[in-house]
C-alpha angles and dihedrals in degrees: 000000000000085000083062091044092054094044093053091044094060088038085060091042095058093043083053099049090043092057088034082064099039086059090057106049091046086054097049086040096052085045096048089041090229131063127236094277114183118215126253112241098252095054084052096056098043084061093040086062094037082057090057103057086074110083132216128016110337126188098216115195115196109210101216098004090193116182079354095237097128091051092046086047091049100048103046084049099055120047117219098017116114119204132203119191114206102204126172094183097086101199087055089043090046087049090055100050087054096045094054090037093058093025108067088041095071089044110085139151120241083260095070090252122137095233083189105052115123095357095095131053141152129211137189104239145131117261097209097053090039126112126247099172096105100042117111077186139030110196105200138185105166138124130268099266086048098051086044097054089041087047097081100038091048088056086049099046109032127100115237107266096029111140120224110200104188115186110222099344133078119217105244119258089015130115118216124229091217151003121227114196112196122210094229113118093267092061084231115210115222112200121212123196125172110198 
């Protein structure tokens, strides 16, 4: 009989941490006007191969870095780049550091090294009061009021030569360099501006 109370107590306790959870990420998502939305393969890869263009050692920033399957992507894709994911929404946040925790672990060269190791990290933080000024590249998947607002302090923050690579939606009063079409159902658009 207690075996059967305790089971059902901590039955009760998860239902009520998962909707405890749900709660949350509806509330952030109403107040950032956009949900934590991961990214389809194909889109991942096309960043991936937009990232390394860019020769050399690169410092990425991902502005809303959501589950954090587009910055793990990236970066096992792209030797010597480093990423770091601002995220507000915590279970997603949360998501994403264990993700990169555990992650990076499990990807190791033959050699036994972690080629991952230090190279990916995720942050709770606000995109709008973040700062850009050391980024060589800003990974983005918002939402149009979100790009516009980031537009201008882009333009006030970023380095010449520094590369913005926006996912389905354009910065406003900026011409691409160039259009990426992906081939996911959606037929995704991945935006690349060079400043």
């Amino acid at each position: 009989m207690i075996v059967l109370i305790v089971i059902q107590v901590i039955a009760w306790l998860i239902a009520f941490a998962a909707l405890l959870s749900m709660v949350s990420i509806v509330l952030v998502s109403w107040r950032n006007g956009i949900s934590p939305m991961p990214t389809s393969k194909s889109v991942r890869s096309a960043v991936a191969v937009e990232v390394n263009r860019i020769p050399g050692y690169s410092s990425i920033v991902e502005a809303g870095s959501g589950w954090g399957t587009l910055g793990m992507d990236v970066i096992r894709q792209c030797p010597g780049k480093r990423l770091t994911g601002i995220e507000n929404s915590s279970i997603p946040l949360w998501t994403s550091q264990l993700l990169a925790r555990f992650g990076t672990r499990m990807l190791r060269a033959d050699e036994g090294q972690n080629l991952l190791h230090g190279r990916l990290r995720y942050v709770r933080g606000d995109i709008y009061s973040s700062s850009y000024e050391h980024a060589d590249i800003v990974l983005c998947y918002l939402f149009p009021g979100a790009m516009k607002r980031l537009g201008d302090k882009f333009k006030r923050e970023l380095l010449p030569g520094s590369v913005v690579i926006s996912i389905c939606f354009a910065l406003p009063g900026m011409q691409p360099v160039r259009t990426i079409t992906c081939t996911d159902t959606l037929r995704t658009k991945v935006y690349v501006y060079t400043f």
